[in-house]
N, C-alpha and C positions, 0 to 999 in steps of 0.2 A: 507859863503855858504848859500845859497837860495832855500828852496824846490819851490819857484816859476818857478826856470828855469825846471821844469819838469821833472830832474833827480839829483838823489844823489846815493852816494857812501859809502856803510859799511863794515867795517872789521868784518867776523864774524868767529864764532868757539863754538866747542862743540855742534855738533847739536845733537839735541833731534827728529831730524825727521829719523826714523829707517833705509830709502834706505840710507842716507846720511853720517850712521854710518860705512857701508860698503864699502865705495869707499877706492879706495887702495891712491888717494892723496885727500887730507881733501880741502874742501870749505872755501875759506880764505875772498871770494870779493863776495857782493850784488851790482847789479845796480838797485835802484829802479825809476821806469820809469810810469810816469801817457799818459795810452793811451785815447785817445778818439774815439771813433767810432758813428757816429752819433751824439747821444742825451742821451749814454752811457760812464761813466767815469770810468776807469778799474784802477787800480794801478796793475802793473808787475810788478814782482820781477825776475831777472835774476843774475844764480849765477857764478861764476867762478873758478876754481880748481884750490889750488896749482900750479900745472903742465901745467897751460894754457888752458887745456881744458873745454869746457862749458856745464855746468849742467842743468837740468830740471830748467825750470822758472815756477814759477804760476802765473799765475791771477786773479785778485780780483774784483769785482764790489764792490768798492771804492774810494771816494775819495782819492785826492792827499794828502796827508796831514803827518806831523810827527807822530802823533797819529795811524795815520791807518797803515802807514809802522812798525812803532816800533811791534805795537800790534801783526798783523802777523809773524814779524820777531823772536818775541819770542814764538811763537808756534814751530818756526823750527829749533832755538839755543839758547843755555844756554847765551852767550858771544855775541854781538853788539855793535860797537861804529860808530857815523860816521868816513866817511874818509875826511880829508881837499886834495883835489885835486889840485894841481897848474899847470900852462900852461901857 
């Protein structure tokens, strides 16, 4: 897996972000996704529910990068691993 192809995939759990403690089916999947707009580089975080349904994303004025995904992602849960995707 490549954070070069501009998007990765994390299993997560246990969040620590307080809207996120309250949803009635828990956030299991991170897509995180490097946008670019102009001569600004964003890192998005977009998350997934249990249940299929999709949750608030954030966006970062951030590089793409392991570091900067990780870092964020543990402000908003205890628990992150990547996801190995196949297709």
């Amino acid at each position: 897996m490549s954070y070069k192809n501009n998007i990765v995939f994390f299993n997560v759990s246990g969040p620590l972000y307080e809207p996120y403690q309250k949803l009635d089916s828990p956030i299991v999947r991170c897509a995180a996704k490097k946008i670019q707009i102009e001569s600004v580089s964003l890192l998005n975080l977009e998350f997934l529910q249990e249940d299929g349904t999709e949750e608030q994303s954030f966006s970062f004025e951030l590089g793409f990068s392991k570091k900067n995904i990780e870092q964020e992602l543990g402000k908003l849960f205890k628990n992150f691993s990547l996801q190995i995707v196949t297709s």
